[in-house]
N, C-alpha and C positions, 0 to 999 in steps of 0.2 A: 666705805670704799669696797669697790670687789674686792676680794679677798685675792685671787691669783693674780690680778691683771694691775691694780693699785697699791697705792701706798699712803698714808694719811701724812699731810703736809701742813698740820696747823689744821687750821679750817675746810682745808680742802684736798682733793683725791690726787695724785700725779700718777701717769705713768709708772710702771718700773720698772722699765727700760731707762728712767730718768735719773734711777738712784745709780749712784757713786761713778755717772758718766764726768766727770770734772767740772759739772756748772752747777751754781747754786740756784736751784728753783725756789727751795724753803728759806723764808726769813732766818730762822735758827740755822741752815744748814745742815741740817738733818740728814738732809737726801742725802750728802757726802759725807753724813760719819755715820754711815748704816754699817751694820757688823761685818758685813761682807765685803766692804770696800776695800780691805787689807788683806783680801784672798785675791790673787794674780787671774786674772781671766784669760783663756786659753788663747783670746782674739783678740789678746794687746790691749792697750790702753784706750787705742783709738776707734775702738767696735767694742758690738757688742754681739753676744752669741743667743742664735735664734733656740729656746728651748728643745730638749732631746734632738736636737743635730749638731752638725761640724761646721754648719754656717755659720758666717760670720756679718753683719753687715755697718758700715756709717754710723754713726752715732745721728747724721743726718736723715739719713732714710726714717729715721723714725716717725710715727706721727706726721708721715706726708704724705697720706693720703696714696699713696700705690704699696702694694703688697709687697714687701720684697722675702717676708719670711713663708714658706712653705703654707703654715697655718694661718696666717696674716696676725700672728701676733704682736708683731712692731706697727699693727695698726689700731689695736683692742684699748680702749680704755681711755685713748686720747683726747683732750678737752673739746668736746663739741665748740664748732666755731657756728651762732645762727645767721643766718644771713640776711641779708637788706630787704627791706620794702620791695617788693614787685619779683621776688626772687623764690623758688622753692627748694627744698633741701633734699638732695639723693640720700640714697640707703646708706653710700658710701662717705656722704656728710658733704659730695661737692655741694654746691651751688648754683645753680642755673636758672636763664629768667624760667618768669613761672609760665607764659605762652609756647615754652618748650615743651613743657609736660603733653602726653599723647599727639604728638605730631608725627608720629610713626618712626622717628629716629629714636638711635639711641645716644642723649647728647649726653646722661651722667656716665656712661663706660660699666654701669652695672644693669643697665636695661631696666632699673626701676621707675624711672620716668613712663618708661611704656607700660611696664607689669600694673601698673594701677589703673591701666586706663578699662573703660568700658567697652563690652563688645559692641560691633556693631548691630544693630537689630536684624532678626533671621531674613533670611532671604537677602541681606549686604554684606560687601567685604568692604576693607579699607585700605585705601590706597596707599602708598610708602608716604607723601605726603599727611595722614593721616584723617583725611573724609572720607567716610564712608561712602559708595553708590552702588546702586541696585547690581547684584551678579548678572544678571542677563545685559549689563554693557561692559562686562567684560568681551574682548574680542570682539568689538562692532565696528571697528577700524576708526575708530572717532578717540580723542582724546577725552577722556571725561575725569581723568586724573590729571591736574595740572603739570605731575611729574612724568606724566604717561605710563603708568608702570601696569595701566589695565589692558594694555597693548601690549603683552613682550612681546620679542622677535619670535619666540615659537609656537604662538595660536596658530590655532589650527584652522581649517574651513569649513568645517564639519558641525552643521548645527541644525538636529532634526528634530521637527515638532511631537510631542507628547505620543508615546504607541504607535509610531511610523515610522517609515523612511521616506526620504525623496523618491519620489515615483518612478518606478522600474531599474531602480539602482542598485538596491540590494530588499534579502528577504529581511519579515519580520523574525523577533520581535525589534525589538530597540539595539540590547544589545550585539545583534547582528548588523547592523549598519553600518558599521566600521570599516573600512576595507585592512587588510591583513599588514599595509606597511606601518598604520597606528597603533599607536597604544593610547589607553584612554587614561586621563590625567584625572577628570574628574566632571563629576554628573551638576548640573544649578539648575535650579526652576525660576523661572520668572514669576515672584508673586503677582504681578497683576495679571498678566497672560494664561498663567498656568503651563505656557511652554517649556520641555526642556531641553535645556541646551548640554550638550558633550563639546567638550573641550581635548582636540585630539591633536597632537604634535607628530608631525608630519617629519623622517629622513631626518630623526635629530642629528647632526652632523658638529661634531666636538674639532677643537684645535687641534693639531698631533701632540701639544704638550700637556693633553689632556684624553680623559678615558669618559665615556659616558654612563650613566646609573641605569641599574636594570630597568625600572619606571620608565627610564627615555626621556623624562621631562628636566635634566641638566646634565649639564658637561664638570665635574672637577677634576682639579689638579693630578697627573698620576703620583708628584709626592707625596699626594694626601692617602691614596690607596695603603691600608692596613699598617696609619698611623697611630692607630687606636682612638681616632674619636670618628664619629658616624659624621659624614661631611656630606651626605648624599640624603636626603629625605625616606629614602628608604632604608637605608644604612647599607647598603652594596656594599658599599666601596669599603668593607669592615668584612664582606662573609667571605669565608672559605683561608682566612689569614694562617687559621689554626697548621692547614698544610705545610705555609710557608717554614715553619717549625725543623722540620727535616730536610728543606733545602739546601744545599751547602751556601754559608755564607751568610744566612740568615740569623742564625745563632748557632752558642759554640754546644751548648748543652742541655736542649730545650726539646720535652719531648710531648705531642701535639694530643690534647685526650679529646676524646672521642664529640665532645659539645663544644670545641671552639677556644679552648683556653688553651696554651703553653706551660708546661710542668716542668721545672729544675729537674737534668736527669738523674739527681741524687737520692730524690725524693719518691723515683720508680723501684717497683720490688720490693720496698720497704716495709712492709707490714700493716702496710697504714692505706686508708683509699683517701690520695688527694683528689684525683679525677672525682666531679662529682657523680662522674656516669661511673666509677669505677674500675674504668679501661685503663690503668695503671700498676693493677695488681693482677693478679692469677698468671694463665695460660701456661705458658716457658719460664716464667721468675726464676724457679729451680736449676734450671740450664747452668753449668758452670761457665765462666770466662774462658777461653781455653784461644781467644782468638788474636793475633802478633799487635795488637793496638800501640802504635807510639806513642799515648799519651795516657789514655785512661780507659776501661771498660765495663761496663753496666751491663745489669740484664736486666731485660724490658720482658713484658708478654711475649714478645714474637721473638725471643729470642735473644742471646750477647749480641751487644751493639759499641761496637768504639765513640768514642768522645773524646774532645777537645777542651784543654785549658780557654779559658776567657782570652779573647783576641786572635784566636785557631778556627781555622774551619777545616770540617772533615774533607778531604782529600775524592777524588772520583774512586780510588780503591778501593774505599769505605775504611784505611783502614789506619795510612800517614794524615799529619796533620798540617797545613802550610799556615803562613801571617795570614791577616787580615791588614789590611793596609786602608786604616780606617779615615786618613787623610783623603786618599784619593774616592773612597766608595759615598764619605759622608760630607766632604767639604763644610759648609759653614755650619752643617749641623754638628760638626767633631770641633771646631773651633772656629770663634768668630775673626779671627786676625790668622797670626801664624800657626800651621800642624808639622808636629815631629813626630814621622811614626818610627817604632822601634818593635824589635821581635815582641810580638804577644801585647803592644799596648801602643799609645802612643801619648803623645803630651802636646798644649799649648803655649805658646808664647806672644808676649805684647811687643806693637811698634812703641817707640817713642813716643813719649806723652799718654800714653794709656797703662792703665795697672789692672792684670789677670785677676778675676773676682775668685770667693772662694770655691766658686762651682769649678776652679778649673777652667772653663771654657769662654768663659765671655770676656770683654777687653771695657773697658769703661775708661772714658777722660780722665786725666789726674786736672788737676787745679780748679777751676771759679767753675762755675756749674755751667753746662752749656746751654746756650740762650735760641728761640726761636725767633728770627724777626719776622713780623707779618703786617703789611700794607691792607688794611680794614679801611676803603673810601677814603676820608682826605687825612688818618690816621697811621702811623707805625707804632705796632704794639710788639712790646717784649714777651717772651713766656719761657720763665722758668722750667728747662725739660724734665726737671727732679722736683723741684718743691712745688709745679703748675704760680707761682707767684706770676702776675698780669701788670704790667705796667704800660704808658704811653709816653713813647721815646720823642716822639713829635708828631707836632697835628698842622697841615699844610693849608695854605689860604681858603676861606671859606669855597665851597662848590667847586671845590680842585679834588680831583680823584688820583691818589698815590697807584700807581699803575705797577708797573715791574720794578723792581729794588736789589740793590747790593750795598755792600759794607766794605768800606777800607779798614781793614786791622791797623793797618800805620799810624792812619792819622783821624780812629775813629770818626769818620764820617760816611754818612747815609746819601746813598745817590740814587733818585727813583726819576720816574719817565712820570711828567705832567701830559698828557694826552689833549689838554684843556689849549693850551699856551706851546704846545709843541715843541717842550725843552726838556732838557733833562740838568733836572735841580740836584742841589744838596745840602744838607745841612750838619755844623760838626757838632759833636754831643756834647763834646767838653767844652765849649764855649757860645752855642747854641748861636753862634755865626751860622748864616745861608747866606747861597751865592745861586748864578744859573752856571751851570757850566757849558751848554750849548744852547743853539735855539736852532727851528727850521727844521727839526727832526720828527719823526715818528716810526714809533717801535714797537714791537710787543714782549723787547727783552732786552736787558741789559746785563754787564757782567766786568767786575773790577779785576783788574790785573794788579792788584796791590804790591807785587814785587815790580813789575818793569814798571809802573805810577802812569798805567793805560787806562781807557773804559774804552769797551768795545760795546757794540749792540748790532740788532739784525733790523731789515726793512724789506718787511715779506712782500712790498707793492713793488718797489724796483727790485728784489732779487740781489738784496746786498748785504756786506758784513764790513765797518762803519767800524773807526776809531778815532779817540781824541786822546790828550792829555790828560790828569786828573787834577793837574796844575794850569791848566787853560781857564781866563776868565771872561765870558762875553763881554766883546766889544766892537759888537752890529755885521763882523765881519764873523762868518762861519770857520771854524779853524780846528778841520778833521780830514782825514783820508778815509778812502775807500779802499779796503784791505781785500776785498774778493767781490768780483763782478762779475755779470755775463749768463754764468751756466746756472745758478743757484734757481732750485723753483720752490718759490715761498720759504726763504729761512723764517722759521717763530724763534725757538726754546735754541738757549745759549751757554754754555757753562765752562770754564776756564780752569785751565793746571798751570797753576803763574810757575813753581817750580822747575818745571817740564818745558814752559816755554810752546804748550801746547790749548787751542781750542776745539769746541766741541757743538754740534750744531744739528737742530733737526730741519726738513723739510718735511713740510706737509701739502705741496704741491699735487702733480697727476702720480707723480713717482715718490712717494715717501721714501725716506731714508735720513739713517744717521752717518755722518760727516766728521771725520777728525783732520784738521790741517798742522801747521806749526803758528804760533802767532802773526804771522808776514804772510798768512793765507797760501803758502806754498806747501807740498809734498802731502795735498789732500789724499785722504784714504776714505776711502766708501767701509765703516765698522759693519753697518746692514743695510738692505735694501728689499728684505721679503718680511710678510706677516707684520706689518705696517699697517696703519689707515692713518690717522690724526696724530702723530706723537709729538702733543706739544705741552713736554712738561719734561725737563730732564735736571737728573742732577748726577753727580761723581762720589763716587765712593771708597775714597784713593786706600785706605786701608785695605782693603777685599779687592782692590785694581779693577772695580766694576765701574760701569755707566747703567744707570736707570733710568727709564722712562711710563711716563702713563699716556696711554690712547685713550683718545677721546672715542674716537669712531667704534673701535673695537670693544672700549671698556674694560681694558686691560693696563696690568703692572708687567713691566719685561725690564729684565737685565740680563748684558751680556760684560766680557771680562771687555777691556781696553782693548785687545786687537781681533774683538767682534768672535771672539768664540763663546763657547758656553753658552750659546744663550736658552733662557728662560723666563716663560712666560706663563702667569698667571690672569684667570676670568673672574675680575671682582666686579658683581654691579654694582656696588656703590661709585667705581669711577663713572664720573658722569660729565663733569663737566673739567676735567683737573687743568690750572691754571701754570701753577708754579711747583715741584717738589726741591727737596730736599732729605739727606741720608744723616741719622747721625747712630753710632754705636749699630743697636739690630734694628733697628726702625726707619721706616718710608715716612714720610710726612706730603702731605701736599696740601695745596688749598682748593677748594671744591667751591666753585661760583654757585651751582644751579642750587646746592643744598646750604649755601652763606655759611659757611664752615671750614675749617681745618685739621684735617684726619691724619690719622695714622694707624700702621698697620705692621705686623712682623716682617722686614725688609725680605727673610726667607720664604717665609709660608703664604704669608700674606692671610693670614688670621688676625686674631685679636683686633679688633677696629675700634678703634675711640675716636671719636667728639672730641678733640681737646679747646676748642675755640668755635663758640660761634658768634656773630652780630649781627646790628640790621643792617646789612650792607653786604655786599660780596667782598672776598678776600680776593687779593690778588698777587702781590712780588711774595713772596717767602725765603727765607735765606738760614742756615744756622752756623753763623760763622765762625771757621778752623781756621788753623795756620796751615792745615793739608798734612800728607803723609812726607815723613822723615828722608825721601829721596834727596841725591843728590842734585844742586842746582845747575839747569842748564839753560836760565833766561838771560841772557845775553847782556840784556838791560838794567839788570840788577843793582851793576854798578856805572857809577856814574854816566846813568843812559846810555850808556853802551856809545860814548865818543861824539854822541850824536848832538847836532845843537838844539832841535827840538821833536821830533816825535820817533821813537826808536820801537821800532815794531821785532820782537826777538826772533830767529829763525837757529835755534838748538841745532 
């Protein structure tokens, strides 16, 4: 057995995270009469603590396959699981078919499916789809990647043959051809032609919630500016950070040396060169303090300089020190639920049903693990958000395509849009009863009121928003109102606060916009109506009091808070085709038709991108069902339908 990472169990290795967790892995029992079981662990009974830190994590987390310890120690040493016929194994031990491998995605979440692949032969690139084709049809305005990604939106026009220019347009040699508003991205030759082509982006022009890269050739996030990781191809968006150092507010004690790094100011004048340029010792060190500092004072080269306690920043005086008020400057980067800021720090707090992890910051479900559902063609598949376990919760009549989908918590049951038969089914889990609950319909979304025992859905052809009973059973006669008519242009994407007694709705019309009414479709609010194209994908994230959405048109992730401020929006091209999302804890989820997958990504940053599901078939409904955030109830219907003798529409 390794030595640091196992434990011998009989004939065979375990974990040792496994020992004296409360379960018997070893026949003898071993693993729980280890010498150490009778020494009290710092993390309770019920965790275990991640080697040389104060982390704490699950006894579950272990061995599942995501990192949760800093070093990935609670992933080390775990029993290789091999996988099926027809299937190949990630670095990280997922699973994946094996026609996954080099298809330009990354479906195991560690990129080794790609990192093994072969290059393409010189003179070819490979398209995100993964074929290779010759560089010179890059930018021929022809598709020749099925996924189109040898077209982006920013080729240029600029394409001159070998030691020329277009005739009387500009001098030799080559790299004079350019006219001054381009920057050149990059030189291809044609191997058969021997032509070269420049590839030159033209007026790159970024969102405002974004800053553009010295190259010119992309737009990133301005959160991402001098977060410490290079998000720019040339790494811009990382130089000149070092200044930010002596800004006020940037930090309370950080003194900026001369190559780029940030120095603890305790560690200036010290005797010692941390700077590796040196520029932390000599000049003025000697200087005494001699200057009224309210909190602390150091001498740097150029001089005494006041400093600030952690959660202080230096004043315009240079010399008092005020809060930081790390609630309002950091939002969900200071805490992912509630912030309590306090003189010099502040702290996090959980709603109901969520328990504060030991980072302090993050909020995680208490009880049964939260589950993803996903409509995969005539299938609804489960996914484990913590242990990735894959199950199939129902499979719908042969050549029936599971279309949009929701979940009643009440009365476990699954209710998705037949496209085929123009109904909208359901089926209960606990007793694997199905019924239709409507017919005559078509949608492209649906959405359970599980507290008022509603379904509502949109119909982007007549410009309407559609409800029934959940209790209505066909019987030939159609038995639903129309909740909002007339002015709607194209409602798609749909999403419900049963609580609140409120709905939520995109149009993807001439006029995009997001829509909040009250369930009775009255006292509509316009949340946004600019930097729109296609949003038709949204979901609620009653914790954080967001609403998110993904553009299709735009290729973008955006959220704003519930009364349409805040907003924030993110350029990720992987959104491409997004169908359905969904928010659970810090994570986006959505389902992506064009790339037959289910992704997710940092609800904040919108980094980390994983592959968590792919099949043959497009994804489509996705849902991961809550009981919602601990507000109090104002759905009218809650009880005994609200007086009504059959369809009670709530108006809070």
């Amino acid at each position: 057995c390794a030595a640091s990472r196992q434990a011998a169990c009989g004939a065979v290795c375990i974990p040792v995270p496994w020992l004296c967790d409360g379960e018997q892995q070893c026949p003898d029992r071993t693993d729980e009469q280890f010498e150490c079981c009778s020494v009290p662990s710092v993390c309770g009974a019920k965790k275990v603590q991640c080697p040389g830190t104060h982390h704490c994590i699950p006894h579950w987390e272990l061995c599942d396959r995501h990192q949760d310890c800093e070093d990935g120690w609670d992933e080390e040493g775990c029993p290789q699981q091999p996988c099926l016929p027809g299937q190949w194994q990630c670095r990280n031990r997922v699973c994946i078919m094996a026609e996954w491998k080099c298809n330009g995605i990354d479906d195991c979440g560690d990129s080794s499916d790609e990192d093994v692949c072969a290059p393409c032969p010189p003179g070819m690139v490979r398209c995100d789809e993964g074929k290779c084709i010759l560089e010179s049809l890059m930018c021929n305005d022809e598709d020749d990647c099925l996924d189109g990604t040898d077209e982006p939106s920013t080729c240029g026009e600029f394409r001159v043959a070998a030691g020329h220019c277009p005739s009387g347009q500009w001098d030799s040699p080559v790299t004079a051809c350019l006219p001054v508003v381009c920057q050149v991205c990059s030189a291809r030759v044609d191997i058969r032609s021997g032509d070269l082509y420049w590839l030159a982006f033209l007026h790159l022009s970024c969102p405002r919630t974004h800053v553009p890269c010295r190259d010119g050739t992309e737009c990133v996030a301005q959160e991402y500016m001098c977060d410490g990781e290079k998000d720019c191809a040339d790494g811009s968006d990382e130089d000149g950070c070092a200044q930010l150092c002596d800004t006020p507010g940037r930090s309370h004690s950080s003194y900026p040396c001369g190559l780029g790094a940030c120095l603890n100011a305790s560690l200036v004048c010290d005797g010692r060169q941390d700077c590796t340029d040196g520029s932390d010792e000599g000049g003025n060190c000697s200087v005494p303090c001699q200057r009224s500092c309210t909190h602390l004072c150091y001498p740097t080269p150029q001089g005494p300089r006041c400093w600030c306690d952690p959660g202080y920043r230096l004043s315009e005086d240079g010399l008092s020190c005020m809060d930081i008020d790390e609630c309002m400057e950091q939002h969900e980067e200071a805490c992912t639920q509630t912030c309590l800021n306090a003189p010099g720090s502040y702290s996090c707090d959980c709603l109901s049903g969520y328990l504060l992890e030991p980072d302090g910051h993050i909020c995680k479900l208490t009880g049964p693990e939260p589950m993803l559902l996903v409509a995969v063609q005539s299938e609804v598949l489960s996914y484990g958000l913590r242990s990735g376990r894959e199950e199939v919760l129902l499979t719908a009549d042969k050549d029936r395509v599971v279309f949009s989908l929701d979940y009643d918590l009440v009365e476990r049951k699954v209710f998705w849009m037949d496209l085929a038969t123009e109904s909208i089914r359901w089926q209960d889990l606990n007793s694997t009863k199905k019924g239709t609950l409507v017919k005559g319909v078509r949608s492209d979304c649906i959405a359970v009121d599980w507290l008022g025992r509603n379904l509502y859905w949109t119909d982007g052809a007549a410009g309407q928003v559609l409800a029934t009973r959940l209790g209505a059973a066909w019987r030939g006669i159609p038995e639903y109102t129309v909740v909002m008519d007339g002015d709607l242009d194209q409602p798609h994407s749909l999403v419900l606060q049963p609580l609140a007694g409120l709905l939520y709705w995109s149009e993807v019309g001439s006029h995009p916009r997001l829509v909040e009414a009250t369930m009775d479709g009255s006292r509509r609010h316009v949340l946004l109506a600019q930097g729109l194209g296609w949003p038709t994908a949204l979901a609620l994230d009653l914790p954080t009091w967001r609403i998110f959405w993904l553009d299709e048109k735009l290729g973008s992730a955006g959220s704003a808070r519930l009364d349409g401020t805040s907003v924030k929006v993110l350029q990720l091209s992987w959104v491409q085709s997004p169908f359905a999302a969904a928010v659970c804890e810090g994570q986006l989820y959505w389902s992506e038709r064009k790339a037959w997958s289910v992704q997710q990504v940092d609800k904040t940053s919108g980094k980390n991108r994983t592959v968590l599901l792919k099949r043959h078939g497009q994804p489509h409904g996705l849902q991961v069902p809550t009981w919602g955030s601990p507000k109090p109830c104002t759905n009218g219907c809650a009880k005994s339908n609200g007086g009504c003798a059959q369809l009670c529409l709530p108006n809070p």
